[in-house]
N, C-alpha and C positions, 0 to 999 in steps of 0.2 A: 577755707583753711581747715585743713584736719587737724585734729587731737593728735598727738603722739601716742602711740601706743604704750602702757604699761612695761617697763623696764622685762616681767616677768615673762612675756608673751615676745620680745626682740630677738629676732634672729630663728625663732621658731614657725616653720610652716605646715602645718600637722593639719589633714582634713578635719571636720569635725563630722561626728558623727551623732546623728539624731537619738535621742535618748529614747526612742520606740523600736528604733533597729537593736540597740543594745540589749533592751526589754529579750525581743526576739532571740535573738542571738544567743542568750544568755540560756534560753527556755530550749533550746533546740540544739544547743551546746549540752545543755544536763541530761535529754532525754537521750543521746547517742551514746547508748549500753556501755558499754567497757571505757570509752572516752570521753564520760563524765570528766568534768573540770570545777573546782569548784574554787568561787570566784572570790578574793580578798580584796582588803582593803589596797592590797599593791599590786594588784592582779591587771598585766596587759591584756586592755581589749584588742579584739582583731582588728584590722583593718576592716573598709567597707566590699572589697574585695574578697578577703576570706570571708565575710561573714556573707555576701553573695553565695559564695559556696557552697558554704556549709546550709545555709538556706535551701540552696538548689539540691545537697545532698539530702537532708531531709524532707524536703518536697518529692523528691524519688524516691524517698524510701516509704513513703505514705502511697505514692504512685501503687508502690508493687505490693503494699499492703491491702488497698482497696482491689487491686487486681486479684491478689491471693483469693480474697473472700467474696468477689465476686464469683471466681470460678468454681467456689467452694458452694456459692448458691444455685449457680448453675448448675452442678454435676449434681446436687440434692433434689434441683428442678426435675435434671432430666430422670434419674432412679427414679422419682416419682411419678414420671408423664409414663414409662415406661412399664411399671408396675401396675399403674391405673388401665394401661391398654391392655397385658396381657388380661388382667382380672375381667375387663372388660369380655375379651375375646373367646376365654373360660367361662363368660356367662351367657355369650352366644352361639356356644358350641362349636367357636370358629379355628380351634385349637386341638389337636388331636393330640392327646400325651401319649409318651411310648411307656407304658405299663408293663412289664414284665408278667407274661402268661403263665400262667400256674401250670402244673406239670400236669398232662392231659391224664384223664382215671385208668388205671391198669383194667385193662381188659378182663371180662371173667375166662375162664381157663373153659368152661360147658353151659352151653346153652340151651334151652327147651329147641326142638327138632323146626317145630309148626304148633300150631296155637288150633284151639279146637276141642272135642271131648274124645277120651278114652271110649273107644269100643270094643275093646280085644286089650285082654293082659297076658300074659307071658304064661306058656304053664297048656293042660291039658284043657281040652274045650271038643265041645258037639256032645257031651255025655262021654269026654274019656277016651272018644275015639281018632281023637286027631290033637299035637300036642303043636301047640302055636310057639316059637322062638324069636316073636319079636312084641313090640308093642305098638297097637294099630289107634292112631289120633285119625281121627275123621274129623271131617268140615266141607265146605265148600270149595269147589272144582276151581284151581286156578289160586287159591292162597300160596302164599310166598311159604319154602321148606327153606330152611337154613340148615347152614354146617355146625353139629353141635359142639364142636370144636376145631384147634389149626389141625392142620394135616394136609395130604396129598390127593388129589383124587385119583385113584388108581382103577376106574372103571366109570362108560355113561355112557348109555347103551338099553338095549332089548336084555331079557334075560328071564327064560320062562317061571313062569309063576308069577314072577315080582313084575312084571311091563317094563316099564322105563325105570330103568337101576341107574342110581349112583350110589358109586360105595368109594369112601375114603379112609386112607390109611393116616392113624395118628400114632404121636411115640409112646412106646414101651407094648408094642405088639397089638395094640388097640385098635379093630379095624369098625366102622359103621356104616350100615344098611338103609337105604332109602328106598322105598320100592311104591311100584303105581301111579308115578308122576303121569300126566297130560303132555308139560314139558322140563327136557334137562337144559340145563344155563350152564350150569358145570363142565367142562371137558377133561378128557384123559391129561393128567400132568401136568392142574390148573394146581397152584398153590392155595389154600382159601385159611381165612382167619373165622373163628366163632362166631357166630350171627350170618356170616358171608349168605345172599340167597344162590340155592344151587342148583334148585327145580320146583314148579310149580305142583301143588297135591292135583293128584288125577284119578283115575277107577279104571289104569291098566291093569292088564295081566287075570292073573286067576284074584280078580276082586268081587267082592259084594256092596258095594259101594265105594263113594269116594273118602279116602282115605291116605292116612300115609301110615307105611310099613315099616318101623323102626328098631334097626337090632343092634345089637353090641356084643362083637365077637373080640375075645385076648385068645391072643395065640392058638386062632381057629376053633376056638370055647365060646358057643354062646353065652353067655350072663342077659340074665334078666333085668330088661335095662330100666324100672322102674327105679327100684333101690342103688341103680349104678347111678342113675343121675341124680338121685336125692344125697349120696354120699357124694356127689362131687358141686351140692348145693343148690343144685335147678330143680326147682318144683314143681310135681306133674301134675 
């Protein structure tokens, strides 16, 4: 035999809900931002249904939070595996950086002819009797002559007295004399830049040894090409 049920409880069929799902419900109701609800004395609880929901809504919303900040660890992992490998790679030389080269040195404008000592200076010589127009650097047979500056070479060749000539034309009527070479490297309407090699020193022609013959003629005006080349910075 049953009890009758309580007059207050007749006719009503309402699930009941466990007073830890409410707990929950309640806690997870309050924390969703803007849809806070805040809970009175006459406050309908949800169904077990909604509060399914809202449960499942909050469990995905922690889903995608733990996701956020996992990736968030990840992408900190990887900046870091990936910074440790370059430094790494930079410490094995295994990394070539592209450095921007510095603007290569301006070339000097005159340069010493051939390397060696002064035997002969510009000027009268034998006692007065024979007046020399160039300047004679001696050395060893077969040293590199350079062009003492850019210009043209406009002669290389035989050419009595001097042996093996190469003469080049530079600007502002400036022409230079090579004379004595062994051999010329230089050709007629070779373009050459300062330093360029343009014949080996030799002991052609009317020589007294090996040497080289070096003149500097403006506008078919010898000058004496010691103090030419000291006023254009090259030290003889």
């Amino acid at each position: 035999m049953h009890h009758a049920k309580p007059r207050k409880y007749r006719g009503h069929h309402r699930a009941l809900v466990d007073p830890r799902t409410r707990y929950t419900v309640a806690i997870s109701t309050a924390l969703l931002g803007a849809g806070v609800v805040a809970f009175g004395a006459g406050s309908v609880l949800p169904s077990p249904d909604s509060a399914s929901a809202t449960l499942a809504g909050s469990s995905l919303t922690g889903s995608q939070a733990n996701a956020s900040s996992a990736k968030a660890t990840s992408g900190a992992s990887a900046n870091s595996s990936v910074a440790q490998e370059r430094t790494a790679l930079l410490n094995d030389g295994g990394v070539q950086l592209r450095i921007a080269a510095p603007a290569p040195e301006r070339l000097p404008d005159w340069v010493r002819p051939v390397d060696g000592y002064i035997s002969s200076t510009y000027g009268l010589r034998f006692g007065g009797t024979e007046f020399h127009y160039g300047l004679d650097i001696a050395g060893p047979i077969g040293s590199p002559i350079h062009a003492a500056a850019a210009g043209k070479v406009i002669f290389s060749g035989v050419q009595r007295g001097y042996g093996y000539l190469v003469i080049i034309q530079h600007e502002g009527g400036v022409v230079t004399y090579y004379g004595h070479n062994s051999v010329l490297i230089a050709h007629e309407g070779d373009e050459v830049q300062a330093g360029d090699v343009i014949s080996l020193r030799g002991n052609t022609g009317q020589s007294t040894g090996p040497h080289c013959h070096f003149e500097v003629r403006i506008n078919g005006v010898h000058q004496d090409p010691m103090p030419w080349l000291h006023e254009h910075g090259v030290a003889i």
